[in-house]
N, C-alpha and C positions, 0 to 999 in steps of 0.2 A: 395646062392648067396647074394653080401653084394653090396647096392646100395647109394650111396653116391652123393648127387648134389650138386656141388662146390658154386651153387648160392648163400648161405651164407657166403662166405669165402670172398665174394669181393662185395656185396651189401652195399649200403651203410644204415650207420643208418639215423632214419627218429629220429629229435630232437625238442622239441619246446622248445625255448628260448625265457624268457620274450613276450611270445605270438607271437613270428614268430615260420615260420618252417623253419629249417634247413637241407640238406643233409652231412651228413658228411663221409667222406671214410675213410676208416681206414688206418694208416699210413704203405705203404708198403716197402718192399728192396731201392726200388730207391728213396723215399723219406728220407728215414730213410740215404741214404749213400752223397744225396744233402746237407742234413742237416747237418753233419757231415763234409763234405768238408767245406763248410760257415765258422762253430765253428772255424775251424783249419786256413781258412783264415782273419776272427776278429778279432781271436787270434792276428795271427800275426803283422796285421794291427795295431791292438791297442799298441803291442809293440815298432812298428816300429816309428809310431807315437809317445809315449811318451818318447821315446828315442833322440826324438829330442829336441832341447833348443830354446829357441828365440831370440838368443844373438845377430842374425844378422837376417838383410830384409831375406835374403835370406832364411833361417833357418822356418822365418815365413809364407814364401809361402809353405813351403816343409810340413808343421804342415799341413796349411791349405788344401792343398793335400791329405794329409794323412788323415787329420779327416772326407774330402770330401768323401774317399775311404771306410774307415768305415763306416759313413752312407749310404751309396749304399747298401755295405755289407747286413748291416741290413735289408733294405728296401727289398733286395734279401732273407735276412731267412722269413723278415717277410710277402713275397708273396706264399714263399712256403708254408707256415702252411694256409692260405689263400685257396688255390689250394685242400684245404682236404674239405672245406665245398662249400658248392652254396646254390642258395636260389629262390625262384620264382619273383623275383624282378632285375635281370639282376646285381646279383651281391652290388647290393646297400644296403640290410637288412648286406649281410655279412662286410663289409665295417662297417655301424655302431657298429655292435656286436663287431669287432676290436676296432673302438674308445671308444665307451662305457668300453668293459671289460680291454683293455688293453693289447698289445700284450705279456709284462711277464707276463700275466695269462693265455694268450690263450695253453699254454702245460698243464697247471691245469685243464682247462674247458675241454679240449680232456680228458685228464687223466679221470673225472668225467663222463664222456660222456660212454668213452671203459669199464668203469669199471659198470654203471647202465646197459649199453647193455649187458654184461655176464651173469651180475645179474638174468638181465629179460628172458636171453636165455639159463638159465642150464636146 
């Protein structure tokens, strides 16, 4: 008989960054297909948006709509990657670690993260 306990498949990793600790979860189906939806809708945002001209008032509300829309967007991808770490500080260590590192590197830092966790768990 072969015995197998899923607990490592959905544990999160324990990380210290810059002298905090972090929890981090590993990015799953539903994260991984939220993220994907966002891309597809920035995308299009962005197009939609730079597709427009500023020839007229009007043109320039519609801009500012648009660009209003994409940064939501973002502010929505970038809760989701958010949603993968916590911290013993109600959420505030993770907050700075965002400001500090910068949310286009926070897929880098995962990246580093998933890749030392393997490392340390072959």
């Amino acid at each position: 008989m072969i015995t197998i306990s899923s607990e490592k498949y959905n544990k999160p990793i324990t990380v210290e960054i810059d002298g905090v600790i972090f929890y981090v979860s590993k990015i799953g189906a539903g994260t991984q297909l939220d993220l994907s939806q966002l891309v597809t809708k920035i995308t299009k945002a962005k197009t939609d948006a730079l597709n427009l001209t500023a020839t007229e008032k009007d043109n320039e509300e519609k801009i500012a709509k648009a660009m209003e829309k994409v940064s939501g967007l973002l502010k929505e991808f970038e809760n989701t990657f958010k949603k993968l770490f916590s911290d013993q500080n109600d959420g505030k260590d993770v907050d700075k670690l965002f400001n500090r590192v910068g949310f286009e590197n926070i897929p880098k830092l995962l990246s580093d993260i998933y890749e030392q966790d393997k490392a340390n768990n072959v």
